[in-house]
N, C-alpha and C positions, 0 to 999 in steps of 0.2 A: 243447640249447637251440634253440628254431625261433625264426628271426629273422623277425618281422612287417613286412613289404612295405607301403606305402603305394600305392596304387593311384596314376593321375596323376588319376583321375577322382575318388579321393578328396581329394588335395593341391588339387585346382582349387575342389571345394567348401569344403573349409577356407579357402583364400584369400580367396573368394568371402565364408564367414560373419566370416572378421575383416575384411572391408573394407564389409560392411555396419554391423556393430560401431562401428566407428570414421567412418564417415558419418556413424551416428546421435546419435554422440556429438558431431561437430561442429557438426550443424545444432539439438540439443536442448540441448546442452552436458551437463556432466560433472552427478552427482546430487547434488551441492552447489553448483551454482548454480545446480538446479532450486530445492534449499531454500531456497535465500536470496532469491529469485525469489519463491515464496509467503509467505515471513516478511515483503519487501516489501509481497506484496500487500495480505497483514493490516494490516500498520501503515498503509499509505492506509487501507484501509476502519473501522480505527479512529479516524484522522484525520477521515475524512469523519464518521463518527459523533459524533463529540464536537461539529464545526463543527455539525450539525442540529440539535443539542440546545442548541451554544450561539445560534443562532442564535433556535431557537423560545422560550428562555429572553428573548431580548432583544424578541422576540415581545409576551409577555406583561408584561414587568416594565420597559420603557422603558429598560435598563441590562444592561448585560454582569453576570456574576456574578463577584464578585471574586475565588473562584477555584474550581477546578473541583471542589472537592466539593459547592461550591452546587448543583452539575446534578441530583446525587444525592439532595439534601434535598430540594428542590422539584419532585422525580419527574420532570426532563426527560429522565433515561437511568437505568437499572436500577444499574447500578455502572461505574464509571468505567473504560476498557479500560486497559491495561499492556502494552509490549512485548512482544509473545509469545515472544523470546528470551529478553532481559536482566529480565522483569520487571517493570521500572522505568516508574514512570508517563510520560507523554509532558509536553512542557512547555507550558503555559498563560501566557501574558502577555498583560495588558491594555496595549494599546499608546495608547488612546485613546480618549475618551468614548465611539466606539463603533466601535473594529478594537479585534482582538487577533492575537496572533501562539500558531499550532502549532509543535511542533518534534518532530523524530523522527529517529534515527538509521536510514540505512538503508545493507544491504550493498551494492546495484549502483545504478545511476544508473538510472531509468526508463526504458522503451524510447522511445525518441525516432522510431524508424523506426516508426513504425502513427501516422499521421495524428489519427486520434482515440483515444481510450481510455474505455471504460466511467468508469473510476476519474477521467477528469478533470473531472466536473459533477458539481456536486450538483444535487438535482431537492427543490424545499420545497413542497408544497399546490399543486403544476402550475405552480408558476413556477419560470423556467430563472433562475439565476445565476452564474459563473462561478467557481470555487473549482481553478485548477489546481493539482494535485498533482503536476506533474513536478520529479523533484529524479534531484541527483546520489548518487552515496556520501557514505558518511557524513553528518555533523548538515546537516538540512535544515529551515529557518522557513518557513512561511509566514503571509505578512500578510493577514488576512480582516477581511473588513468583514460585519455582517449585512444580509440587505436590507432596502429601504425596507419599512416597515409597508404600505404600499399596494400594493409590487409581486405581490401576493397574486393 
């Protein structure tokens, strides 16, 4: 039997690649809470979706849709998004003649350290209005209003 020697120049590179390894792991985090990280990002940008459409619904028809398969009927969005995990549609309430409330379950709390976020404005016919989406774990509402018909 020949016993295999590890070189010390080999030992140091090994060292070297498990402590990149594990660098990259703490500054990127581990490959499931990269995923839950983009199953986040979908559920905003399906949130933001739904609010456009509820929004340009209210646009048109002076009146929230009383519930969100109205979007569908009256061509404001293709078909309705669904959790990209659980499947499960997202929740719709009409809170008032003209807010309603989104709701969505999410795995991590949004990143709070980055100033801005693409994901926190909606953008409707070149006018800016406020629609933040930072939330925590787990069920998250938000209270939206649509904007004024004039803010156009």
């Amino acid at each position: 039997m020949t016993k295999s020697r590890i070189s010390p120049a080999g030992a140091v590179a090994t060292v070297a690649a498990a402590l990149v390894v594990i660098a990259g792991l703490i500054v990127v985090g581990s490959p499931s809470h990269a995923r839950e990280r983009r199953l986040d990002e979908m559920r905003v940008d399906d949130l933001n979706s739904l609010s456009v459409a509820i929004d340009e619904y209210w646009s048109k028809h002076s009146a929230l849709p009383d519930v969100s398969d109205s979007l569908v009927a009256t061509h404001q969005i293709e078909k309705l998004p669904v959790d990209p995990e659980s499947r499960a549609p997202y929740t719709y309430l009409m809170s008032g003649e003209r807010s309603y409330r989104l709701c969505a379950t999410f795995a991590q709390p949004s990143d709070t350290a980055k100033a801005t976020d693409v994901r926190d404005w909606t953008f409707l016919n070149s006018g800016r209005h406020s629609h933040s989406w930072r939330h925590g774990a787990g069920e998250s509402c938000f209270d939206l209003t649509p904007p004024a018909k004039d803010a156009k």
